[in-house]
PAZAPA-4460 file (N, C-alpha, C; in steps of 0.05 Angstrom, whole numbers, plus 32768, in hexadecimal, padded with zeros to 4 digits):
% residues 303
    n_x    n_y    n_z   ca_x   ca_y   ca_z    c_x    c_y    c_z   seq   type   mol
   80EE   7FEF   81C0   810A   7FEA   81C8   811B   7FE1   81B0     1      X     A
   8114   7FD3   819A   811D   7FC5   818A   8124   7FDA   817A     2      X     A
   8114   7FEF   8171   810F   800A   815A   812B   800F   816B     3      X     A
   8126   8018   8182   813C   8034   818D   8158   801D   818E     4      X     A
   815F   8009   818E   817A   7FFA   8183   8183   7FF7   816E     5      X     A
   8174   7FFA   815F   817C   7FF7   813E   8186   8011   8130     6      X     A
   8173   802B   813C   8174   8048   8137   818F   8046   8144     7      X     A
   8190   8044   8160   81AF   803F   8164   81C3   803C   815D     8      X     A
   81C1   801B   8156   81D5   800A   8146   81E0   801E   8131     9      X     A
   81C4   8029   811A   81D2   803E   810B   81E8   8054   810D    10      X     A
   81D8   8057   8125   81E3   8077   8127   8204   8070   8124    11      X     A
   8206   8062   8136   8224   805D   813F   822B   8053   8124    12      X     A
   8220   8042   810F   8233   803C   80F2   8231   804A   80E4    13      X     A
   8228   805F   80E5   8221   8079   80CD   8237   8082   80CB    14      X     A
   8250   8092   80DE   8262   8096   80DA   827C   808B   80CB    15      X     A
   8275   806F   80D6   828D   805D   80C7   8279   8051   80A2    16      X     A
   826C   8055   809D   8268   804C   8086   8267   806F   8071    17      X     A
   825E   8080   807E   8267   809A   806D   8284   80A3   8068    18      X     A
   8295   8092   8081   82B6   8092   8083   82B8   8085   8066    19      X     A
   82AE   8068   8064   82B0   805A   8052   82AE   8061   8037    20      X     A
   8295   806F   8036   8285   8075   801B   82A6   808D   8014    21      X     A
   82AE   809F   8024   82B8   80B5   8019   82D1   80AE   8016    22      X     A
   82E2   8099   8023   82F2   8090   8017   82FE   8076   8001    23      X     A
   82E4   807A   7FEE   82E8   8061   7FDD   82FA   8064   7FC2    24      X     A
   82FE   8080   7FC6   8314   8090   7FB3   832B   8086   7FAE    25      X     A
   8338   8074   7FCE   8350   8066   7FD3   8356   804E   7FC9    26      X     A
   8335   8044   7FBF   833A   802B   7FB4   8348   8024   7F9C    27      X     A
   8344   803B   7F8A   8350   8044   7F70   8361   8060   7F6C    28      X     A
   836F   8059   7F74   8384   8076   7F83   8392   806F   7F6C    29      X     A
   83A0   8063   7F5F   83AC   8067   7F43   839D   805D   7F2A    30      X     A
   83AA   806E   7F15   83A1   8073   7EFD   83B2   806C   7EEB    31      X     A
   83B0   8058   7ED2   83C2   8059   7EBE   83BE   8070   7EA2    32      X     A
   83CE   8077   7E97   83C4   8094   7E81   83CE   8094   7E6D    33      X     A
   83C5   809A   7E5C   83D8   809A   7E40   83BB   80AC   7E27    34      X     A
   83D2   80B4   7E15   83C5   80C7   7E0E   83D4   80CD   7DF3    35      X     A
   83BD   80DD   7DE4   83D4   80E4   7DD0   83C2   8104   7DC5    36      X     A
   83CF   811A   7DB1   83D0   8132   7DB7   83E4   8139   7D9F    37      X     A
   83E0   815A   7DAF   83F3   8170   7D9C   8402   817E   7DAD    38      X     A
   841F   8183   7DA1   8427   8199   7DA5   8422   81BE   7D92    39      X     A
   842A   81D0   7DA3   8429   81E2   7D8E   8449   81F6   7D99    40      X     A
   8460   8202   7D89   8470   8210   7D98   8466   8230   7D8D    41      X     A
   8475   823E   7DA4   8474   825A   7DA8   848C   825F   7DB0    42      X     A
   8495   8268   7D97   84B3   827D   7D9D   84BB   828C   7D85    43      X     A
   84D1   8286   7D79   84DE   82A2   7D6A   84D8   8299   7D4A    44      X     A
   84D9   8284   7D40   84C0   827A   7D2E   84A4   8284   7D24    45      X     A
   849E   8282   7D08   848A   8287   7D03   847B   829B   7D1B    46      X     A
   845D   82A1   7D19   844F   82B2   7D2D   8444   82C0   7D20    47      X     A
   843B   82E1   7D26   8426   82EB   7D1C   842C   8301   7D0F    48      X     A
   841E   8316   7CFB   8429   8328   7CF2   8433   8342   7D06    49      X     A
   8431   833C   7D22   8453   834D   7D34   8460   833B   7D3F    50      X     A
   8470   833A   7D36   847E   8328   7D42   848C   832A   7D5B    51      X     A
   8488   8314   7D79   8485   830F   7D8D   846D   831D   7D95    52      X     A
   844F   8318   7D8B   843E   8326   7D95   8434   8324   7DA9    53      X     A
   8438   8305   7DB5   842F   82F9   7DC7   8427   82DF   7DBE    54      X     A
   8426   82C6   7DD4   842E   82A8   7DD7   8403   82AA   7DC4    55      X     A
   83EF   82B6   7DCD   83D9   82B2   7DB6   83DB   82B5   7DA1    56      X     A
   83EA   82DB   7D96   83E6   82DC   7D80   83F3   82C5   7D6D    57      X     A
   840C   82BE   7D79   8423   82B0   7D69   841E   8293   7D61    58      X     A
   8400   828F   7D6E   83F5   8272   7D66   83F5   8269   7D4E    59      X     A
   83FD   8255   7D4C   8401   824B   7D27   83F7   822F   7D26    60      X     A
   83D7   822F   7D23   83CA   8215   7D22   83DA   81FD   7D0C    61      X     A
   83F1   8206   7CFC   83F0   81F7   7CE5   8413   81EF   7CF1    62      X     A
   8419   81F7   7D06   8434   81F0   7D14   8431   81D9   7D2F    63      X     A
   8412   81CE   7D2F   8412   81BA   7D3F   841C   819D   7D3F    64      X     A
   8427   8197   7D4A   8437   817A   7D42   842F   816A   7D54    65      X     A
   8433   8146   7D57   8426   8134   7D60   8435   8132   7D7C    66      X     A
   8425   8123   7D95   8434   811D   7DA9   8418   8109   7DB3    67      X     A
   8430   80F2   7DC4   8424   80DC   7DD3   842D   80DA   7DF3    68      X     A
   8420   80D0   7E03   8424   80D5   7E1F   8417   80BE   7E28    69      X     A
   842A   80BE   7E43   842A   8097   7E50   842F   80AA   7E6F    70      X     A
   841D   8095   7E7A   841F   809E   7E9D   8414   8091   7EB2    71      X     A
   841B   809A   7EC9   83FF   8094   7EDF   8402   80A7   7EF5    72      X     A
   83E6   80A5   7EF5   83D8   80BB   7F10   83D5   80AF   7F2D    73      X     A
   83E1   80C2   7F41   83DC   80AE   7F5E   83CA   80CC   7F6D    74      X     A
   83BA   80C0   7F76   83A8   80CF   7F8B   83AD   80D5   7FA4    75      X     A
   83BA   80E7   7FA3   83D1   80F0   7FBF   83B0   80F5   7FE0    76      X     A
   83A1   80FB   7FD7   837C   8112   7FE1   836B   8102   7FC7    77      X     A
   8352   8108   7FD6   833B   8107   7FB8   833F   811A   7FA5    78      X     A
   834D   8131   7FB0   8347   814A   7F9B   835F   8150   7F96    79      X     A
   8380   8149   7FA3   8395   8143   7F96   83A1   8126   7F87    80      X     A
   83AF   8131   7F6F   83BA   8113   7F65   83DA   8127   7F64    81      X     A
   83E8   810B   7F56   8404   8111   7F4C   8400   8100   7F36    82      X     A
   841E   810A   7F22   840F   80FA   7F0B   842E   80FE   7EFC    83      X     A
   8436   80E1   7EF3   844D   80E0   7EE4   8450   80D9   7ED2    84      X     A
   8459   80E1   7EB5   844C   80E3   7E93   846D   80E6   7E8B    85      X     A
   846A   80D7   7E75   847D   80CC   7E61   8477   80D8   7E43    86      X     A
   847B   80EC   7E32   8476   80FC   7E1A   8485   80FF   7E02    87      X     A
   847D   80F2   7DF2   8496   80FB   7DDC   8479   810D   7DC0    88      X     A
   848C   8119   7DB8   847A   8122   7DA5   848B   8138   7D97    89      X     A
   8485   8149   7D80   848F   815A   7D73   848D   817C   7D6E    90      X     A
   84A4   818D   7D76   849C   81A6   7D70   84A4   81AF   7D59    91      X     A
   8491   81C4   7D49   849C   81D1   7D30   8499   81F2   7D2B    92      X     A
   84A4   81F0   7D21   84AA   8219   7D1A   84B0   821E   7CFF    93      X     A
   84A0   822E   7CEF   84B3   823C   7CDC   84AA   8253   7CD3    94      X     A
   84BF   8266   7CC6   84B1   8287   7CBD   84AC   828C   7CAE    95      X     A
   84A6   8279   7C9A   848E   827B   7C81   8473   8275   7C84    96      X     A
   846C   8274   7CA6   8457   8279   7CA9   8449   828B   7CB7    97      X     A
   845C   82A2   7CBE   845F   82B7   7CCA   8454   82C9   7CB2    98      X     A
   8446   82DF   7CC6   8438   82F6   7CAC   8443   8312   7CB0    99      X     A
   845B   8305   7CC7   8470   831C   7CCF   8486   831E   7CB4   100      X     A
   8488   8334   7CB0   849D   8340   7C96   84BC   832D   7C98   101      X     A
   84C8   8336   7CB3   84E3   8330   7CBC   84E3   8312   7CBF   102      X     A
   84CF   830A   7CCE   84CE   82ED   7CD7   84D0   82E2   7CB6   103      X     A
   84BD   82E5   7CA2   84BF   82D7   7C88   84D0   82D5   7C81   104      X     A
   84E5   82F7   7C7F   84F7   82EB   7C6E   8517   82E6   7C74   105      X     A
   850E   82E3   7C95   8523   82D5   7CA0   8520   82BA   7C9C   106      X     A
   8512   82AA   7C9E   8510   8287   7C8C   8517   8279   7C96   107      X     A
   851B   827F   7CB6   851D   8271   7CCA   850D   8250   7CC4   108      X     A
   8505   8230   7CD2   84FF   821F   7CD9   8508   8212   7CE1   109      X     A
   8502   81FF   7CF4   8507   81E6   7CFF   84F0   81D5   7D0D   110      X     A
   84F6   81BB   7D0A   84EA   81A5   7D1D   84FB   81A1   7D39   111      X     A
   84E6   8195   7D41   84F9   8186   7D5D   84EE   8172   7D6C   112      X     A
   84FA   8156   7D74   84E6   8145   7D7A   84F2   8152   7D98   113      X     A
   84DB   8144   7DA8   84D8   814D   7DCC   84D3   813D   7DD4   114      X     A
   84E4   813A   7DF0   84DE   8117   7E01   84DD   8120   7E19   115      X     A
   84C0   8122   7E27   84BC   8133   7E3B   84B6   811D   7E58   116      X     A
   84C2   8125   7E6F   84B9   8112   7E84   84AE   8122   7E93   117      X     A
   849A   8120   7E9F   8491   8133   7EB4   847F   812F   7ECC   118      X     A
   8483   8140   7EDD   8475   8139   7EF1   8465   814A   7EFE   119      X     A
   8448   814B   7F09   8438   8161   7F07   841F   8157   7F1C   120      X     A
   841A   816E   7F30   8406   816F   7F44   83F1   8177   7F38   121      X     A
   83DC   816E   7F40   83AF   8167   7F36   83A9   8173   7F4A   122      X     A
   839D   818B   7F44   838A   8195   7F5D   8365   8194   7F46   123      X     A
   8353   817E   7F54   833E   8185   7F53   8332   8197   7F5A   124      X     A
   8321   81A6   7F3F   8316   81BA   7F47   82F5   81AD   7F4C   125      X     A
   82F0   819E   7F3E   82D5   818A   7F3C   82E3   8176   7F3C   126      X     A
   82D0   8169   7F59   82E0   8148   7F5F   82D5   8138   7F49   127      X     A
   82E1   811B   7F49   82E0   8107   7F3C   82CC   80F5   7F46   128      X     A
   82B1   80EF   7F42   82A7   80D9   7F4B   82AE   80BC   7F47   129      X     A
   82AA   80B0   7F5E   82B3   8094   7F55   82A6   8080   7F48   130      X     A
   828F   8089   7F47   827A   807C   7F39   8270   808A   7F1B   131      X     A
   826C   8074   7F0E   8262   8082   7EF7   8250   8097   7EF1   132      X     A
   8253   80A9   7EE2   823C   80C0   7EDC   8223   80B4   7ED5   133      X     A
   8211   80C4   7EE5   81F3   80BD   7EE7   81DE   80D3   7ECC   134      X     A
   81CA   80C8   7EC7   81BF   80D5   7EBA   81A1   80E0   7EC1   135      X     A
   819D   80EF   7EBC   817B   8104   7EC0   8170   80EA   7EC3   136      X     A
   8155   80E2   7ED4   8144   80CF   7ED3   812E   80DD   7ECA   137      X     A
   812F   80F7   7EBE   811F   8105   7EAF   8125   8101   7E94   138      X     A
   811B   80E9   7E7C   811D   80EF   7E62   811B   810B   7E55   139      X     A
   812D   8104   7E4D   812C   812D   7E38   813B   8135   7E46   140      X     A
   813D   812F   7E5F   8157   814F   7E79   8172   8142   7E78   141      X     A
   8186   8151   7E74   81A3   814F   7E81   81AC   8162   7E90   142      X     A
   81B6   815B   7EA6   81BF   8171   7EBA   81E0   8167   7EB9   143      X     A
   81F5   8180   7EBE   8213   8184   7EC2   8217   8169   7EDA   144      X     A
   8206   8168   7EE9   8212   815A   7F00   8216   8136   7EF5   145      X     A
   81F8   8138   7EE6   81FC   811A   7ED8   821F   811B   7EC7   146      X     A
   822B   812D   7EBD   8247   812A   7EAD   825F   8119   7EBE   147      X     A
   825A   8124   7ED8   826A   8117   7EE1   8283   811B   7EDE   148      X     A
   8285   8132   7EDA   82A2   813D   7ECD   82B9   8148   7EE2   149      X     A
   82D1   8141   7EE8   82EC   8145   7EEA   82E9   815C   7EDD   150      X     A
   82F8   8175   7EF0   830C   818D   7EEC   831D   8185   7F03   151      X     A
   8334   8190   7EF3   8350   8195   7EFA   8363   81AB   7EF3   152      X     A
   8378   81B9   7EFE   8389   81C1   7EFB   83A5   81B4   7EFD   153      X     A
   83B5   81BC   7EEE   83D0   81B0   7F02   83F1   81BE   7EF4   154      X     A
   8401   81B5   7F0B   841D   81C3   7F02   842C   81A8   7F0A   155      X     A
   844A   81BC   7EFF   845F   81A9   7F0D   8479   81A5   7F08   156      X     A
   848B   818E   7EF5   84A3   8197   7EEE   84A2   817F   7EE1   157      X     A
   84B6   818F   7EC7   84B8   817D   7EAF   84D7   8181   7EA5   158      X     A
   84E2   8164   7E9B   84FF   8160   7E8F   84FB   815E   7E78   159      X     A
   84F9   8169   7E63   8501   815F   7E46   851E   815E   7E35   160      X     A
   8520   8150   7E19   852B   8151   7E15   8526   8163   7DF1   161      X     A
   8533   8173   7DE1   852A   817B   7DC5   8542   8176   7DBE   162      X     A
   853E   8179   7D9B   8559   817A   7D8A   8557   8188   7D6B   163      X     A
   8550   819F   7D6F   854E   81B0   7D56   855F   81A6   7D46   164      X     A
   8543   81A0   7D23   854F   81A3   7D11   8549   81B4   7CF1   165      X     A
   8557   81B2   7CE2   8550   81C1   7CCE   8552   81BE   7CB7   166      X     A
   854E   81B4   7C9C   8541   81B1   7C7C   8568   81C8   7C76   167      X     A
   857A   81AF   7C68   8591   81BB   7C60   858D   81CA   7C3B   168      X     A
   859F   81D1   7C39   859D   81DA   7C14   859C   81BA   7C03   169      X     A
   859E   81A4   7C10   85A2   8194   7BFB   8581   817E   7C12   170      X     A
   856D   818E   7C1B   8556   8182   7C22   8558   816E   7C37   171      X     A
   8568   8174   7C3F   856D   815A   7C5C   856B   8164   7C73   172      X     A
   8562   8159   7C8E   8565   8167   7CA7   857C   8167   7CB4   173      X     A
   8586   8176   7CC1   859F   8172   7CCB   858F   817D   7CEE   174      X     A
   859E   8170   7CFC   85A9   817C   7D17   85B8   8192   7D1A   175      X     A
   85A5   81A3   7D22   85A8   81C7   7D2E   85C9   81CA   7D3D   176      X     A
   85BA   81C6   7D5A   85CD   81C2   7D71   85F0   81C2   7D68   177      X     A
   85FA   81AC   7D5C   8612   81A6   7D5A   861A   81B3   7D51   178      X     A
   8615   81C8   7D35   861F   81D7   7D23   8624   81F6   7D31   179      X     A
   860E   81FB   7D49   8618   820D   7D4D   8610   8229   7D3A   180      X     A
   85F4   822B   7D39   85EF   824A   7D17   85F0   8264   7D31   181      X     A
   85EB   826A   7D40   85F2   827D   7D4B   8619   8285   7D60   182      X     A
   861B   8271   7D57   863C   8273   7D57   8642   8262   7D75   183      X     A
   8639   8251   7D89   8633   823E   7D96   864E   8236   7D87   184      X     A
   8660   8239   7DAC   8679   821F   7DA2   868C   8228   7D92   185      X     A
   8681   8240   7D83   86A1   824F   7D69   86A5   8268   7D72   186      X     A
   8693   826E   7D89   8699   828D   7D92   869C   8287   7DB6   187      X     A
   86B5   829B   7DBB   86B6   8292   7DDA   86A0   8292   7DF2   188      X     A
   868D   82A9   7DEA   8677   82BA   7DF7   8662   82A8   7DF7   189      X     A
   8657   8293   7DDD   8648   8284   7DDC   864A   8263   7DDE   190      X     A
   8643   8259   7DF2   8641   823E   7DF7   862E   8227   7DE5   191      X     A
   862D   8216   7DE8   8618   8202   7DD6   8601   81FD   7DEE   192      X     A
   85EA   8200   7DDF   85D4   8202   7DFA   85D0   81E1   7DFF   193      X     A
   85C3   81D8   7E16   85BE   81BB   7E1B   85A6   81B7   7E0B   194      X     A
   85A2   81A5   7E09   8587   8196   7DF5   8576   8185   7E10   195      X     A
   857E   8186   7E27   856F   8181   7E45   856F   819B   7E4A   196      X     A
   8552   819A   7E57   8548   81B5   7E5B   8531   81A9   7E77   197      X     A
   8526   81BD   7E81   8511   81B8   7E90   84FA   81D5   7E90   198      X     A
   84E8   81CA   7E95   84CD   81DB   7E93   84BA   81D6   7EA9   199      X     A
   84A7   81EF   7EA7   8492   81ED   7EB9   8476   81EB   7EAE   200      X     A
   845F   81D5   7EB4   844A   81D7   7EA1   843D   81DE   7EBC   201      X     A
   8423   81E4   7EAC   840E   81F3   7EBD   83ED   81EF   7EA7   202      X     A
   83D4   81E1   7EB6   83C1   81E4   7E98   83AE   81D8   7EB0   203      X     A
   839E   81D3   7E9B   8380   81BE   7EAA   837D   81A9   7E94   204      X     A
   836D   8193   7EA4   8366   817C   7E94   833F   817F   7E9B   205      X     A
   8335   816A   7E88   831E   815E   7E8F   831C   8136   7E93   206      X     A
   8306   8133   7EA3   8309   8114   7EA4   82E6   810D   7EA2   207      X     A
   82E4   80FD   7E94   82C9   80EF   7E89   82C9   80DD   7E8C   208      X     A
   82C0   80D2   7EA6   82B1   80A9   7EA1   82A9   8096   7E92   209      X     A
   82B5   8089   7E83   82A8   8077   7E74   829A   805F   7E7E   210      X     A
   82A0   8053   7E8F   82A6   8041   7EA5   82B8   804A   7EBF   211      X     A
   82A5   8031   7ED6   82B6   803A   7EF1   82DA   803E   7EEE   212      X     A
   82E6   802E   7EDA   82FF   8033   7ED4   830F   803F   7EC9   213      X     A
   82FB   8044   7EB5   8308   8051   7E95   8300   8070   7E98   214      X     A
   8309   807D   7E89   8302   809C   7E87   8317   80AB   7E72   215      X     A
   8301   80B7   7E65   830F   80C9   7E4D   831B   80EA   7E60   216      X     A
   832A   80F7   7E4B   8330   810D   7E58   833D   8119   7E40   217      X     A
   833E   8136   7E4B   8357   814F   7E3C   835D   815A   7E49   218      X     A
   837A   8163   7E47   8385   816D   7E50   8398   817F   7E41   219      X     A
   8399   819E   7E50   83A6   81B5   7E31   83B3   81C2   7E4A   220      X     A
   83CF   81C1   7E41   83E2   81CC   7E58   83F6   81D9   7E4A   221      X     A
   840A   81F3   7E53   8419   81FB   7E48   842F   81F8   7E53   222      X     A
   8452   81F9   7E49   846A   81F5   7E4F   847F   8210   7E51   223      X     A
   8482   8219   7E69   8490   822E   7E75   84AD   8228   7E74   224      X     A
   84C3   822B   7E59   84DA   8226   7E5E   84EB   822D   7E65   225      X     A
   8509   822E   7E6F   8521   823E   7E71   8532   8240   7E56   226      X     A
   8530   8233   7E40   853C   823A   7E2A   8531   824D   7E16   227      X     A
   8541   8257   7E08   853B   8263   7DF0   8547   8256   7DDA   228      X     A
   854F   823D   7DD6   855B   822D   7DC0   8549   8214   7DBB   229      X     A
   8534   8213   7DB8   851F   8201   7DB3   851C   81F9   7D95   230      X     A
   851A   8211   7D89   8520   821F   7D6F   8535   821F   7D5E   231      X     A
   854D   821B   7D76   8568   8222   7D6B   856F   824A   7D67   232      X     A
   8556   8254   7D6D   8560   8276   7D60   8558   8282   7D81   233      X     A
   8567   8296   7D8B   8567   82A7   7D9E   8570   82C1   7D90   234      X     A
   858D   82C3   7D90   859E   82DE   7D90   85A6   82EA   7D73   235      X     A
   85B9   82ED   7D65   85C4   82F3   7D51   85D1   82E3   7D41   236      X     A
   85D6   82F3   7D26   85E3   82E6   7D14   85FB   82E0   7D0F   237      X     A
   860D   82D2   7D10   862C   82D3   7D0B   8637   82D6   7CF2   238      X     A
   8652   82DB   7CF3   8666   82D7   7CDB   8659   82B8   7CC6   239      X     A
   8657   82BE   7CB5   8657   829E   7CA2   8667   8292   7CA8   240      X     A
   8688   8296   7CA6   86A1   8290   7C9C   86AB   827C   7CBA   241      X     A
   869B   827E   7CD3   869B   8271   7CE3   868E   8252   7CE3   242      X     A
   867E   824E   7CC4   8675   8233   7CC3   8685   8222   7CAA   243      X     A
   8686   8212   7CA3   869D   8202   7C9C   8691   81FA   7C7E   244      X     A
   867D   81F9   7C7F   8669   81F5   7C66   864C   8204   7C5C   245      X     A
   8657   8207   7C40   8638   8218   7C32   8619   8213   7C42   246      X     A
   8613   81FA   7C46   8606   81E7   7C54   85F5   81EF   7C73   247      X     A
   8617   81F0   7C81   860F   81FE   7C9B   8602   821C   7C9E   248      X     A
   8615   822C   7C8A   8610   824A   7C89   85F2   824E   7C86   249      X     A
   85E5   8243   7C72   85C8   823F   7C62   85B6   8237   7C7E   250      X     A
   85BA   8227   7C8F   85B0   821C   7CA3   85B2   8233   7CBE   251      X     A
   85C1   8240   7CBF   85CA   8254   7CD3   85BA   8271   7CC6   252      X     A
   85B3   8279   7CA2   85AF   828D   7CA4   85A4   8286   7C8C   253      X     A
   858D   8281   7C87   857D   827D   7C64   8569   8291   7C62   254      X     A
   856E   82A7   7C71   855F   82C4   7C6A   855A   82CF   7C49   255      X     A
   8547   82D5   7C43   8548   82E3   7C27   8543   8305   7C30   256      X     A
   8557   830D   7C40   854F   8328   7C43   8558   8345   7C2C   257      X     A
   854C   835D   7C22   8555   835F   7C11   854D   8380   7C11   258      X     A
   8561   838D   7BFF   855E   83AA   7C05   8554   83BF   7BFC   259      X     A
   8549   83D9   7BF5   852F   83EA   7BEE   852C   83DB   7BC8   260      X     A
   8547   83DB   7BC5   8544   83D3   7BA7   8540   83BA   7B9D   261      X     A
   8545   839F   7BB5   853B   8386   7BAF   855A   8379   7BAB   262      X     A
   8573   837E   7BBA   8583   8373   7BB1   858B   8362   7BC9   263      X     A
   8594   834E   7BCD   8598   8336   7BEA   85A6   8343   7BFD   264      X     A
   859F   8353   7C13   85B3   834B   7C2B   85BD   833E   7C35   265      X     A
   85D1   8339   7C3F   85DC   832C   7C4B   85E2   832B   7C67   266      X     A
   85D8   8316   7C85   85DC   8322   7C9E   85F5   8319   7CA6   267      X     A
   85FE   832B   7CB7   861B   8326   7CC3   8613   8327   7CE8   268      X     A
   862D   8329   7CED   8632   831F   7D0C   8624   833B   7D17   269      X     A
   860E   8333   7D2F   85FE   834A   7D3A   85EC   8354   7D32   270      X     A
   85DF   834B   7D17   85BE   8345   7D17   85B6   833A   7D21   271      X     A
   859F   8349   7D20   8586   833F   7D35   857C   8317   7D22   272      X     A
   857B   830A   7D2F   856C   82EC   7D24   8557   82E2   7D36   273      X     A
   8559   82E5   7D4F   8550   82E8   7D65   8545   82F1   7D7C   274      X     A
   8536   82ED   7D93   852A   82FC   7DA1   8538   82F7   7DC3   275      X     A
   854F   82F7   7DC3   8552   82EC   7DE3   8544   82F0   7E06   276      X     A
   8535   8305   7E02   8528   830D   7E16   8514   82F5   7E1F   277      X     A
   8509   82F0   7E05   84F1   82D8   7E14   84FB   82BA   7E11   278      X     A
   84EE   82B4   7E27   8503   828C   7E20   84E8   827C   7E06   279      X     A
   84F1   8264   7E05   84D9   8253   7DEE   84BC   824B   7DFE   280      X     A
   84A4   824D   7DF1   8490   8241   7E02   8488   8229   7DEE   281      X     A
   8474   8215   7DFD   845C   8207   7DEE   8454   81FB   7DFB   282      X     A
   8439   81F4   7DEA   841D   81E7   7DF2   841A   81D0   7DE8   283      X     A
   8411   81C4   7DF8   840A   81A8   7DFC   83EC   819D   7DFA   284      X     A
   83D6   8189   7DEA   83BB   8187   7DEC   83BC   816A   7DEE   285      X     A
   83B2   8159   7DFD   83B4   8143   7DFD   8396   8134   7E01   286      X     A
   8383   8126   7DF1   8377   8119   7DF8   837C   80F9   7E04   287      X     A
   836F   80F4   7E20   8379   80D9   7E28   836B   80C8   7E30   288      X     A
   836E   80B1   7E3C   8362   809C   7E43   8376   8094   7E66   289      X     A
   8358   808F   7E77   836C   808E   7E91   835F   806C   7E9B   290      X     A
   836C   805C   7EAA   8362   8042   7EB0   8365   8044   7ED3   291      X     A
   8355   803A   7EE2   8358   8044   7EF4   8361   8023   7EFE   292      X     A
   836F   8022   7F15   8381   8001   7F1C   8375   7FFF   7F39   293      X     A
   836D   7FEC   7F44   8364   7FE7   7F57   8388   7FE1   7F6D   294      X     A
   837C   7FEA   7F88   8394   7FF2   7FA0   8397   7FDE   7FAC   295      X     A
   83A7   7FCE   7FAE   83AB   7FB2   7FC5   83AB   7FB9   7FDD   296      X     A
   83AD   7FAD   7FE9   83AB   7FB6   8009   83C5   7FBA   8011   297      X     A
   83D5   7FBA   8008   83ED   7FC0   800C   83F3   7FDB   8000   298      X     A
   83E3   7FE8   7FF2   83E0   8008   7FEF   83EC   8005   7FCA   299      X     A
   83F5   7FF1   7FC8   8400   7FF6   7FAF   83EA   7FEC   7F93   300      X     A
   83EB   7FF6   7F7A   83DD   7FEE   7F64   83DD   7FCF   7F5C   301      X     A
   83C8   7FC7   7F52   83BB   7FA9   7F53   83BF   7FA8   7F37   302      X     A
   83D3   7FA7   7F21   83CE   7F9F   7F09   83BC   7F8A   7F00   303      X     A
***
């Protein structure tokens, strides 16, 4: 009688402690993040010997610039998060590193710092355990499952801000935007583009346990924009006589283009400088560190 009460007793708590076990996910439902990484851009800049061959070919390992990232993750599901990240970091371009003919000796460059806010849905593809990764109790064996490893996907929507600039004749950077090299602001047809922009990222991360709290990760995502002025270059070339200084002109058009016999062209209004069909892309690689914050009972994070 005593056996068949206890078997009982179980039966009936089995449910509520496997309830338990499976939602202990809630206990650490947010994450603090921060991270730091590369950017790389893809657009009318530098690229490959065809130029616009495509966002691979046009990869230019030596155009990666630095970026840092601040955030936190909330656990909407075990296998959904949301996740809000703070980014500043740097894009660069130029066509002396292009092995394209036109791109070279058009002599296009610029920097641009980027101040990105964003916000972005986690779909686990491989859940997160909450417990630390276990290892083979077979010396010599490691099995995948001991890794303990986080996959993810995720999308979402991003605000940034850029401000193309560019190396003048007397070696200084100047600010793109205001001057206006594609005629922005001195021609009726063309407006000055905004330097707020918004984008769509889309990538996967990984997450690695160091501890029940801590966990390493990467994450390599790319940026889907609506501009083509990232760069500062889209469309064509204008009149010189529309810029006010040697300075500007040089900045708007420092092409060494030149003719069967080697003597300087010169471009005027309605050359090609640009590609307007496609908007700017780039990539993003971030290695990070995530802290996981214990949930008050009041649902909110326990600093």
């Amino acid at each position: 009688m005593k056996r068949i009460f206890i078997i009982g007793l179980l039966a009936c708590l089995l449910p509520t402690l496997v309830s338990a076990q499976s939602q202990r996910w809630k206990r650490t439902r947010y994450e603090l993040y921060g991270g730091i990484g590369s950017t790389n851009f893809l657009g009318e800049l530098g690229g490959s010997e065809e130029s616009g061959a495509g966002f691979i070919k046009d990869f230019e390992f030596s155009a990666s610039r630095p970026l840092i990232s601040l955030g936190m993750r909330y656990k909407i599901l075990e296998p959904l998060a949301v996740k809000g990240a703070l980014s500043f970091g740097y894009l660069y371009g130029n066509d002396n590193k292009s092995e394209n003919e036109f791109r070279y000796k058009r002599n296009l460059m610029f920097r641009s710092p980027i101040i990105e806010l964003g916000f972005q849905g986690e779909y686990s593809v491989i859940k997160e355990r909450i417990s630390r990764y276990r290892r083979s109790s077979r010396r010599g064996k490691f099995s995948l499952a001991s890794l303990n490893l986080n996959v993810y996907i995720f999308t979402g929507f991003n605000v940034f801000w850029f401000n193309p600039q560019a190396k003048g004749i007397d070696g200084n950077w100047y600010n793109l935007q205001p001057i206006g090299t594609e005629g922005q602001g001195k021609i009726e047809t063309r407006d000055k583009y905004s330097r707020l922009q918004v984008s769509i990222p889309g990538g996967f991360g990984l997450k690695y346990p160091i501890t029940q709290k801590i966990s390493v990760g990467l994450e390599y995502g790319a940026r889907l924009t609506f501009t083509d002025y990232i760069d500062d270059v889209s469309t064509t070339y204008v009149d010189r006589n529309l810029f006010t200084n040697e300075n500007e002109q040089y900045l708007a058009d420092p092409s060494n283009f030149t003719d069967a016999n080697g003597n300087p062209i010169e471009m005027g209004p309605g050359d090609i400088r640009g590609n307007p069909k496609y908007n700017d892309f780039y990539m993003v690689m971030v290695i990070n560190v995530t802290y996981k914050l214990r949930t008050g009972r009041n649902g909110m994070p326990k600093f």
